[in-house]
Structure formats: C-alpha cells, structure tokens
C-alpha positions as CSV (number, residue, x, y, z in Angstrom):
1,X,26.2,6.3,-27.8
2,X,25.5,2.6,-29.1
3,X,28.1,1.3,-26.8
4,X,27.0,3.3,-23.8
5,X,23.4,1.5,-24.5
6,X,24.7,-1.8,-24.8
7,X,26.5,-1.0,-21.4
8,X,23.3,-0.1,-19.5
9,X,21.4,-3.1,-21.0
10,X,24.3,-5.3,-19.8
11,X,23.8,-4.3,-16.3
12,X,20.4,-4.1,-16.0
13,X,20.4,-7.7,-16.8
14,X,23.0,-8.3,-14.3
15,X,21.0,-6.3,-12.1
16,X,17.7,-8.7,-12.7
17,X,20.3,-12.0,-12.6
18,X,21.7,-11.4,-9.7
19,X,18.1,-10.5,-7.7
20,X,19.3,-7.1,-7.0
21,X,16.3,-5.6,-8.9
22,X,14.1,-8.2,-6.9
23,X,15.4,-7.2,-3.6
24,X,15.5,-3.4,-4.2
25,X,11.7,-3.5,-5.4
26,X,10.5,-5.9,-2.7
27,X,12.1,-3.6,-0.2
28,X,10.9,0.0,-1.3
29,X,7.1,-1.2,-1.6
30,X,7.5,-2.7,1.7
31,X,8.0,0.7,3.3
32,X,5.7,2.3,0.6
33,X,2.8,-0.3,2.4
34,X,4.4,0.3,6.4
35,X,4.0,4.1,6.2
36,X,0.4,4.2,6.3
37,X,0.1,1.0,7.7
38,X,2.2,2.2,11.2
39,X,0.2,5.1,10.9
40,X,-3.1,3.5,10.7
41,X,-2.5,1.1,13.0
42,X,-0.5,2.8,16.1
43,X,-3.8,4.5,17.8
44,X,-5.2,1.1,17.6
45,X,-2.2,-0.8,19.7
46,X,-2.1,2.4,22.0
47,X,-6.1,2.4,22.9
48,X,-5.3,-1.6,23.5
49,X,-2.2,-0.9,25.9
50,X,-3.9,2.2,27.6
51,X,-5.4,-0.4,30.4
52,X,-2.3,-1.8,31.3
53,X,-0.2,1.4,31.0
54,X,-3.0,3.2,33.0
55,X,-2.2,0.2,35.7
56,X,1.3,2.2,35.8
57,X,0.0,5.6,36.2
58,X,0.2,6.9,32.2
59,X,-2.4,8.0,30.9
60,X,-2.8,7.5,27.1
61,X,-4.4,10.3,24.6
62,X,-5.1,8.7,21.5
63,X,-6.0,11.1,18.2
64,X,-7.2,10.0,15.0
65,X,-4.4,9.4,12.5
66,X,-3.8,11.5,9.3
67,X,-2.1,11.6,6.3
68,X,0.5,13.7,8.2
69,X,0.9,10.6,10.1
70,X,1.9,8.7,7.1
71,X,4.2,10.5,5.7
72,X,6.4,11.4,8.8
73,X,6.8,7.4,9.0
74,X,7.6,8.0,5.0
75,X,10.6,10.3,6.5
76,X,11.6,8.1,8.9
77,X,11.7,4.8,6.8
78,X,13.5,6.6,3.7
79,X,16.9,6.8,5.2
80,X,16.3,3.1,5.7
81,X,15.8,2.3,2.5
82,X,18.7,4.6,0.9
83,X,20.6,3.1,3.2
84,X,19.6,-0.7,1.5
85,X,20.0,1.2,-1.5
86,X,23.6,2.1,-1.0
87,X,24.5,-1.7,0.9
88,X,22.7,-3.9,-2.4
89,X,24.6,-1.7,-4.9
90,X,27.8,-0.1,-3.4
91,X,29.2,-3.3,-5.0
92,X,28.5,-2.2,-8.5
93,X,31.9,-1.4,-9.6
94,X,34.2,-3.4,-7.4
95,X,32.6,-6.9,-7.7
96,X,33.8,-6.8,-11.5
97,X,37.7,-5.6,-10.5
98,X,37.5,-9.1,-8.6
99,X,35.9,-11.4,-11.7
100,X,37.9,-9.5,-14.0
101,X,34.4,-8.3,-16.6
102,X,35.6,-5.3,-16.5
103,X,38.9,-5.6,-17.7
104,X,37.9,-7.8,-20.7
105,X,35.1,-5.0,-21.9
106,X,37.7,-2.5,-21.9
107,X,40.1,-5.0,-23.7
108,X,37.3,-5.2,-26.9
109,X,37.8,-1.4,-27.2
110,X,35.1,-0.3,-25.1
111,X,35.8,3.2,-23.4
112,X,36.5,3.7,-19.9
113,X,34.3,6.9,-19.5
114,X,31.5,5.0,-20.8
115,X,31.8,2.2,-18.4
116,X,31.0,5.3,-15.8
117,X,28.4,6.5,-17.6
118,X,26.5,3.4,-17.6
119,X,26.7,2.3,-14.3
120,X,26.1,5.9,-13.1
121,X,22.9,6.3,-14.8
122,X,21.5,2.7,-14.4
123,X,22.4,3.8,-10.6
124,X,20.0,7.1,-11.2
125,X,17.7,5.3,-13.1
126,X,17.7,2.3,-10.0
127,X,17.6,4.7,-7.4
128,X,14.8,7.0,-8.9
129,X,12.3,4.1,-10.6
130,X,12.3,2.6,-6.1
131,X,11.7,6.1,-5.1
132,X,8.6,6.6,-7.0
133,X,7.4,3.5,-6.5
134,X,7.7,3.8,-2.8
135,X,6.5,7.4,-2.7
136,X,3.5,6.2,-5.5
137,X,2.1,3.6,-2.6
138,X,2.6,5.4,0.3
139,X,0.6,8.6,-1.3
140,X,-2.3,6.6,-3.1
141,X,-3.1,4.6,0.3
142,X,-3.1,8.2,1.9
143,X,-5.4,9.7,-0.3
144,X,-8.0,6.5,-0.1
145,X,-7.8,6.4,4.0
146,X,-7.4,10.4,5.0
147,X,-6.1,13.5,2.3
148,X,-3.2,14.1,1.2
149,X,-4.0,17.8,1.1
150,X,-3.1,18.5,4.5
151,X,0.6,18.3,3.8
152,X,2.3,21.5,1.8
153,X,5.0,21.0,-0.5
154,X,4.8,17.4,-0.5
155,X,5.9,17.3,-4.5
156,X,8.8,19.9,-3.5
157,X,10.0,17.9,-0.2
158,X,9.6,14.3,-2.2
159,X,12.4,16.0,-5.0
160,X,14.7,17.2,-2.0
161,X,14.7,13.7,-0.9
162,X,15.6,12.1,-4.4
163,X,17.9,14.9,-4.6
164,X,19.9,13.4,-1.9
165,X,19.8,10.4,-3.2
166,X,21.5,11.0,-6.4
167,X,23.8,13.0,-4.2
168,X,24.8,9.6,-2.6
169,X,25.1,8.0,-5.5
170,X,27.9,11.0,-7.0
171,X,29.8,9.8,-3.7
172,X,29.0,6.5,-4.6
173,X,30.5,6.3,-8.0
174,X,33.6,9.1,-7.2
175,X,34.7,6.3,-4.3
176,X,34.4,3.2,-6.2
177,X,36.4,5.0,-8.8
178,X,38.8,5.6,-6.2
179,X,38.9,2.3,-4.2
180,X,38.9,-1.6,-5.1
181,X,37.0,-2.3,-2.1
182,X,33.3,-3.1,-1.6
183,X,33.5,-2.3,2.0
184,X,36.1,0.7,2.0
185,X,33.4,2.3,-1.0
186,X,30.7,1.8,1.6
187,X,33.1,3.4,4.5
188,X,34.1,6.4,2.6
189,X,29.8,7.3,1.4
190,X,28.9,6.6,5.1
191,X,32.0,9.0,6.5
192,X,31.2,11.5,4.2
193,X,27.0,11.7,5.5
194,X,28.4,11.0,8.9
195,X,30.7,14.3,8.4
196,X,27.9,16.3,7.2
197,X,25.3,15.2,10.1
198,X,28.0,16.2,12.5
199,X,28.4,19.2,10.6
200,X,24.4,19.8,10.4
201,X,24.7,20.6,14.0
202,X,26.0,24.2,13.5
203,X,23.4,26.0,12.8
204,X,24.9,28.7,10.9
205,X,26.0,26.0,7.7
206,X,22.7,23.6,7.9
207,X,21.0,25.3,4.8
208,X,24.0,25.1,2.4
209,X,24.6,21.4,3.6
210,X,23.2,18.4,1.2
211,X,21.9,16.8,4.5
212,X,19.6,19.3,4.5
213,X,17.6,18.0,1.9
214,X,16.0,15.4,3.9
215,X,14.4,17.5,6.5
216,X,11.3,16.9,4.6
217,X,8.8,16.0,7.4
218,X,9.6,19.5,8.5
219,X,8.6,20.8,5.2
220,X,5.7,19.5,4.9
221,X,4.5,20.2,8.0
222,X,5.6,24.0,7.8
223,X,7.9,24.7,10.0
224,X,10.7,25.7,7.6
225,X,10.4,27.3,4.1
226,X,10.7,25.7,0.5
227,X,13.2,29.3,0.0
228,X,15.5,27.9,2.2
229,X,16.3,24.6,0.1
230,X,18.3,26.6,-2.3
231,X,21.6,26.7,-1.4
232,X,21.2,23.0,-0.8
233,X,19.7,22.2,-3.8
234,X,22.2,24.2,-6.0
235,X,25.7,22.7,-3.6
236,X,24.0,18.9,-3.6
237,X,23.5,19.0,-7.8
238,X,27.6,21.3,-8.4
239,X,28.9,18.4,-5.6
240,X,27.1,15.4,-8.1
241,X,28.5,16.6,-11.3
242,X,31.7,17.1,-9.5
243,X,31.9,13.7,-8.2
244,X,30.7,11.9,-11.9
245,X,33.5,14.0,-13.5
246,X,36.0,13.1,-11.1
247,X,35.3,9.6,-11.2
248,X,35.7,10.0,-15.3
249,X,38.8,11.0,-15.1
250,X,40.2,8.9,-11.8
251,X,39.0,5.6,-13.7
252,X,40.9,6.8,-17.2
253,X,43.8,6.3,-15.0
254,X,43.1,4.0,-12.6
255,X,45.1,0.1,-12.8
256,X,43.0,-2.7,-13.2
C-alpha cells in the first residue's frame, strides 16, 4: 500500500511539472464558465442579427433563456472536454516506455500491478476532481441567473456522464497496456466509442450500450427515463473492472 502511495504522489507531481494539471483545469472551468455564458448571451446576438436576417426573409423568435439552456450547452461541450481529457493524458503510460522511468522503478523492486494501480486511480481521481469542477461552475452560475430546478435528474444524469468517463479511462489504461504507442492508444479508445456510436444507431441495443450514458440532456429534460440507465450503468462499471484487470495482467507480461 506504501508503495502504491508513493506511486500516485510521483505522478501527480509529474502531472503538476509537466502543466498537465494546469491545462486540464484551465480547460474544464472554461466550459464550466461558456455554458451559461452561450446560453445567456445567444438571445442577445439573435435580437441584434434579427434586422439583417429579417432583410433576408427570416424571421427571428427570440425566448428568454433558462437554466435548461445551460446545461444542454453543458452536454454539448462535455464530449469536448473528455475528449482533451483523453488527448493531454492518453500519454500516461507510453511517454515513460520511451524515457525508460518505468523500467528503472520496476528494477528497485517496485511491482508491476501497482504501477497500474497508480496511474489508474490518479487517472480517476484527474478525471473526476475536472468534472466537478466544471459541473460545480456551470450549476452555481445557473442557480444565481435562472433555477436549476427546472431540470430533473440533473444529480443522476451528471453521474451517467462521469460514469462514461471512467469507462474511457478502463479503455484507456487496458490499450496502453497493450500498445507502446501514444497515438495507436489514442486510435484504439477512439475506435472503440466510434464502434459503439455506430452501434447506438440500432435501436434495439442503445440502452445496454456505455454510450448511452451520455444522453443526458435528454434526461434532464424528460424525454427518457432514469430506469432505462440500468443496463448501461451495470455493462459500463463490469466493462471498467474488466479492462483494469486485464491491463494487470497484460503488463505482468508485457516487454519493456
């Protein structure tokens, strides 16, 4: 346990040297702030284009924005920013088979699982510290402009959605297991969601998909059930565990 500690606070120094933690934070409070700020400020720059677009025969109806609003830009931007996520760290592993760190922490006696373990959970830890923080600014700014009431199951959606996320980061850690490559880590996670949208679009299997975690906007506004997350849930947290354990065991045999 002492050396899987040591581990973690090894790379979250590397993560605050390198400016990873910088860039991760700066980027999730940026769209924590641009959700209600498109929101707030997209009836504005529609009633100031409505004379020129009325000059081309459309007619613009402008409504007064809502918390709603807000967080269906939240839904929107998330992918964006798992996707920033996924590009700043995919790296995590395979930047220390090239320098070689890796091989010389093992050589003191340190144990491969626990090399997994630590970057797994600092991954979690990463990945679930931005979420909040981004979900944390988006929601207060919501509740001082409109209320935040008007949204159901915003709690429930908000943990589909960092459900997800810690199901990309299973793929994450399985592949870079599996591969020396930075890029070929990053190809494999992106095939794999790419598989599953393309997949999304039979009906019949969307509700046992991960994927289908992220149709929160939908959830909030109530046009799908918190009932039908289940399968989802339950396939996205077996498929996670699965992925950790494989990667366990791939790296106990893998050549460095």
């Amino acid at each position: 346990m002492r050396a899987t500690i040591v581990c973690i606070k090894k790379e979250m120094t590397e993560q605050v040297r390198s400016g990873r933690l910088v860039i991760l934070g700066m980027v999730f409070v940026l769209f924590g702030i641009m959700n209600p700020a498109v929101a707030k400020l997209t009836p504005w720059l529609l009633t100031a284009m409505a004379d020129t677009m009325a000059e081309t025969g459309m007619t613009v109806t402008v409504s007064d924005p809502t918390a709603l609003d807000s967080w269906a830009q939240f839904y929107k931007n998330i992918p964006m920013a798992l996707i920033v996520f996924v590009l700043v760290e995919g790296a995590i592993f395979t930047r220390e088979y090239t320098s070689g760190t890796m091989i010389l922490s093992l050589t003191k006696g340190l144990k491969r699982y626990k090399v997994v373990v630590s970057k797994a959970l600092i991954l979690i830890l990463l990945w679930t510290a931005c979420f909040i923080l981004c979900f944390g600014i988006t929601y207060a700014y919501n509740e001082y402009y409109w209320d935040n009431s008007v949204a159901g199951s915003l709690a429930f959606s908000a943990f589909c959605w960092w459900l997800f996320g810690i199901f990309v980061i299973g793929l994450l850690v399985l592949f870079s297991a599996v591969l020396r490559s930075g890029m070929a880590v990053l190809g494999a996670c992106g095939a794999v969601v790419f598989a599953m949208s393309l997949a999304n679009m039979a009906k019949k299997i969307t509700e046992v998909l991960p994927i289908y975690l992220t149709e929160g906007q939908a959830l909030i506004c109530g046009r799908v059930e918190k009932g039908s997350f289940t399968a989802a849930i339950a396939i996205s947290i077996a498929i996670s565990f699965i992925c950790m354990a494989a990667a366990v065991l791939v790296f106990n045999r893998k050549q460095l």
